[in-house]
C-alpha positions in Angstrom: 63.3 77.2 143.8 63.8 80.4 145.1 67.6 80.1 145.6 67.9 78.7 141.9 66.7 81.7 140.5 68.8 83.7 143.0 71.7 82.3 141.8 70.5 82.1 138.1 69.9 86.3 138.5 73.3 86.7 140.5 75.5 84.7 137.5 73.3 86.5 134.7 74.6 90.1 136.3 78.5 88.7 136.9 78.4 87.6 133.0 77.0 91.0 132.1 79.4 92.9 134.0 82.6 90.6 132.7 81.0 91.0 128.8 80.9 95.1 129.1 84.8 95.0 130.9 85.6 92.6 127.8 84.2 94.6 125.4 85.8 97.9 126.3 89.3 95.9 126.4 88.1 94.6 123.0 87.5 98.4 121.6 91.0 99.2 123.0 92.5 96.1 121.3 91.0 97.4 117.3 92.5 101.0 118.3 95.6 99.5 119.1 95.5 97.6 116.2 95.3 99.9 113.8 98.0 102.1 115.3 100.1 98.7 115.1 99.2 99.0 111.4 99.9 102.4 110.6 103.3 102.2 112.6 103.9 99.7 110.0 104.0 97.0 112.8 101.4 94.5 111.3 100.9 94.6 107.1 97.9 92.4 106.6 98.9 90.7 103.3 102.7 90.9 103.9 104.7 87.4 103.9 107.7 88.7 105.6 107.0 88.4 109.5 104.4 91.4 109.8 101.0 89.6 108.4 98.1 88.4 110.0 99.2 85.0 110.3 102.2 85.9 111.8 100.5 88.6 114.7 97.9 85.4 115.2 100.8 83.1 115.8 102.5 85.7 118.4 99.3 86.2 120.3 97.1 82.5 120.2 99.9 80.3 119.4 98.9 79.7 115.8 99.4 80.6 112.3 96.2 79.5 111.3 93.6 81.7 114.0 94.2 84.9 111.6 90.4 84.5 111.3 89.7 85.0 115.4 91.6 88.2 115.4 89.5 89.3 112.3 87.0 88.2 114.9 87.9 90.6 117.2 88.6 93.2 115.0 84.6 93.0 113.9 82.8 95.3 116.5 79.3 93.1 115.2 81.2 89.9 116.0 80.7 88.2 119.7 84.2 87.3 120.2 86.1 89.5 122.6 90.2 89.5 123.5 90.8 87.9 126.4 93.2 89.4 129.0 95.8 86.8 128.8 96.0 87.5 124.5 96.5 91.7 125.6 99.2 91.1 127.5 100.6 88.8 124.9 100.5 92.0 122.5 102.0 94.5 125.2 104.9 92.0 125.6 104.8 91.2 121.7 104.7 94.7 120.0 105.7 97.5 123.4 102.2 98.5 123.9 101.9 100.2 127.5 99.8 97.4 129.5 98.2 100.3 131.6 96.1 101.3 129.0 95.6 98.4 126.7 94.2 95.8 129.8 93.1 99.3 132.1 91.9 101.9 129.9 94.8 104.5 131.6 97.2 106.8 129.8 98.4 106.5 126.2 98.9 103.3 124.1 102.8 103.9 123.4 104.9 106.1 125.2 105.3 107.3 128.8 102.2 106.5 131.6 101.8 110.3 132.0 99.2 111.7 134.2 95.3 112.0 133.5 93.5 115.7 134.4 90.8 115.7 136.9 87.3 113.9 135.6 85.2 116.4 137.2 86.8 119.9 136.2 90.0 119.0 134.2 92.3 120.7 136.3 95.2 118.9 136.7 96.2 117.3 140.3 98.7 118.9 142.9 101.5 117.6 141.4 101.0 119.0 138.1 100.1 117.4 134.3 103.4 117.6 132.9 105.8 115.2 133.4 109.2 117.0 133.6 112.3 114.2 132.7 115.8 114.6 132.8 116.4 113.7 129.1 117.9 116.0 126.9 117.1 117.0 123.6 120.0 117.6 121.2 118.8 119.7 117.9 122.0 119.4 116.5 123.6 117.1 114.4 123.4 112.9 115.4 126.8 113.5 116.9 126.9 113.4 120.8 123.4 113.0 121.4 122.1 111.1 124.7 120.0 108.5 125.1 116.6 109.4 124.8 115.2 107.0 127.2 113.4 108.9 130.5 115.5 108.2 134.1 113.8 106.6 136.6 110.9 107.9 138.3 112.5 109.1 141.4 114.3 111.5 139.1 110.9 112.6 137.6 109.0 115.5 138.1 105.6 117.3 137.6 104.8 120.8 137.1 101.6 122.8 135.6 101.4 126.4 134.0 98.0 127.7 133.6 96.4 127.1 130.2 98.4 123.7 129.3 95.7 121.1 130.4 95.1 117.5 130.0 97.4 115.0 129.7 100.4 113.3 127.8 102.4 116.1 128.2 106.6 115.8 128.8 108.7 118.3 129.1 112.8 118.6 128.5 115.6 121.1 128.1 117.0 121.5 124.5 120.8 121.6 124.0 122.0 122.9 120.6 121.6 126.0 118.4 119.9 124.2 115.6 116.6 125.8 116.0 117.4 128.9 116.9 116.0 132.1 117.2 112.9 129.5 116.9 113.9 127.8 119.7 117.0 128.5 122.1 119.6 126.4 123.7 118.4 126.3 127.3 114.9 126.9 126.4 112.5 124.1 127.7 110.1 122.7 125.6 106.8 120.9 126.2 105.2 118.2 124.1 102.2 115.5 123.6 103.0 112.6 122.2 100.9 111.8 118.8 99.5 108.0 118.4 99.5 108.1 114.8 101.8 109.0 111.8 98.6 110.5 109.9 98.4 113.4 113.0 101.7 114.7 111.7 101.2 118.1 109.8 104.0 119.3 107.6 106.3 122.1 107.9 105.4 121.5 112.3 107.8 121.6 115.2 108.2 117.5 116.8 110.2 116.4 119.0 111.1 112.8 117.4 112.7 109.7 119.0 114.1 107.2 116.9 116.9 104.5 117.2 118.1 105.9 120.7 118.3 109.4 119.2 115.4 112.3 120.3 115.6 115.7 117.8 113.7 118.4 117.7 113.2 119.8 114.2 110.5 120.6 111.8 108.5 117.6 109.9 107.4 117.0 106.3 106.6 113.4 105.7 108.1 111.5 103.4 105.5 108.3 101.8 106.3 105.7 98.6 104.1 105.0 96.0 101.6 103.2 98.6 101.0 106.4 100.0 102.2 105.0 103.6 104.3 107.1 105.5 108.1 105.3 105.3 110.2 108.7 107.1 110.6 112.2 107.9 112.4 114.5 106.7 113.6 116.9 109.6 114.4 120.2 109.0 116.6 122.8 111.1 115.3 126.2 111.8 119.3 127.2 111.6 119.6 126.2 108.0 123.1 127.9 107.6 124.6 125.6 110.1 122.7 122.4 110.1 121.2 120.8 106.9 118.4 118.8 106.5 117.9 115.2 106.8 116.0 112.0 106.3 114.9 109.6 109.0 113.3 106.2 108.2 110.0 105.4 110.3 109.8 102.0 112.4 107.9 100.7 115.2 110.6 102.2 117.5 109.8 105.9 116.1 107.9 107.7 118.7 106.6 111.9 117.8 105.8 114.4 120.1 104.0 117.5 119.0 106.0 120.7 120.4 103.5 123.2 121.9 105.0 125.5 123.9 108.2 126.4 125.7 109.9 127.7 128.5 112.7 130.4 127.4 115.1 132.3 130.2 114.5 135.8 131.1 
């Protein structure tokens, strides 16, 4: 009798424990969901590809379990995600895996590192994550890839001040912004997870369709009111006129907040 009630406490504890990790994957799952949503990744009514029936195909199997996602989408609801159906959506839609199934770093983007818990100050190695990609401010013409190199080639650095994470840094190349910003001059940015943190008339660093710029931002939206591109602005406006670039799921924005000029 005793060691059925043993075993009765021991399993009610396990299914505790395995309901609270659930649930916090489940909480990461509605965030990512709705940054899915304003990325313009899932349209909920939309008969071309991106509706719910079509995200509950990718992830369960079928069309017709549109209703379980809405399941786990409802916080008051007892059905959870499963791990199995989040790694389904990191594979599915590019969502960093680290965060969505572990709770660590940012859901899109680069795995940068977190701040210390206990005093937020940034470990030895620093908080920004230095790469060897290149920004060109100039025109499309020549740019690089904007894809980091490998981590061997990665660095980290920290300046006093500049705390927390999902910062990146990288050297500019171009006279576009200028005297704003130099050619030479390094910048340092934290990616944004959604297009509504974009303020107008701001400084980004925006990577789209294998291109990175660095310009100012003013959102462009249709008659929705969603955001459908950016129109990026050159600080040089002499040399380099402004254009327009169309938002997808493969634009990623980085707010510029400081940089790094020679003496």
């Amino acid at each position: 009798m005793q060691s059925d009630y043993y075993f009765c406490f021991k399993n009610t504890i396990l299914i505790k424990m395995i309901r609270e990790d659930r649930i916090q994957l489940n909480n990461r799952f509605i965030e990512v969901f709705k940054l899915l949503q304003e990325r313009g990744e899932i349209v909920l009514n939309d008969r071309g590809g991106k509706g719910m029936g079509d995200f509950a195909k990718k992830i369960l199997g079928k069309r017709a379990y549109g209703h379980i996602i809405r399941a786990y989408l409802n916080q008051e609801d007892k059905r959870v995600i499963d791990y199995h159906q989040a790694r389904s959506i990191c594979r599915e839609y590019g969502v960093n895996e680290g965060y969505l199934i572990d709770g660590e770093g940012s859901p899109f983007g680069f795995d940068l590192p977190k701040a210390n818990k206990r005093n937020n100050i940034p470990s030895s190695r620093g908080n920004i994550l230095f790469t060897t990609v290149q920004a060109f401010a100039g025109s499309g013409a020549g740019m690089e890839s904007a894809s980091p190199s490998s981590d061997e080639d990665n660095e980290f650095f920290a300046i006093p001040g500049m705390s927390g994470n999902g910062l990146v840094a990288f050297s500019i190349e171009g006279n576009s912004m200028e005297p704003i910003i130099n050619d030479g001059d390094i910048i340092i940015c934290r990616e944004i997870q959604s297009l509504h943190e974009i303020k107008d008339n701001e400084i980004y660093a925006v990577k789209s369709n294998g291109s990175l710029w660095v310009k100012y931002v003013k959102r462009i939206f249709n008659s929705r009111g969603r955001i459908v591109g950016l129109k990026l602005i050159s600080a040089n406006s002499l040399e380099f006129d402004p254009f327009e670039e169309e938002v997808n799921e493969y634009t990623r924005l980085y707010k510029v907040e400081s940089r790094i000029s020679s003496l």
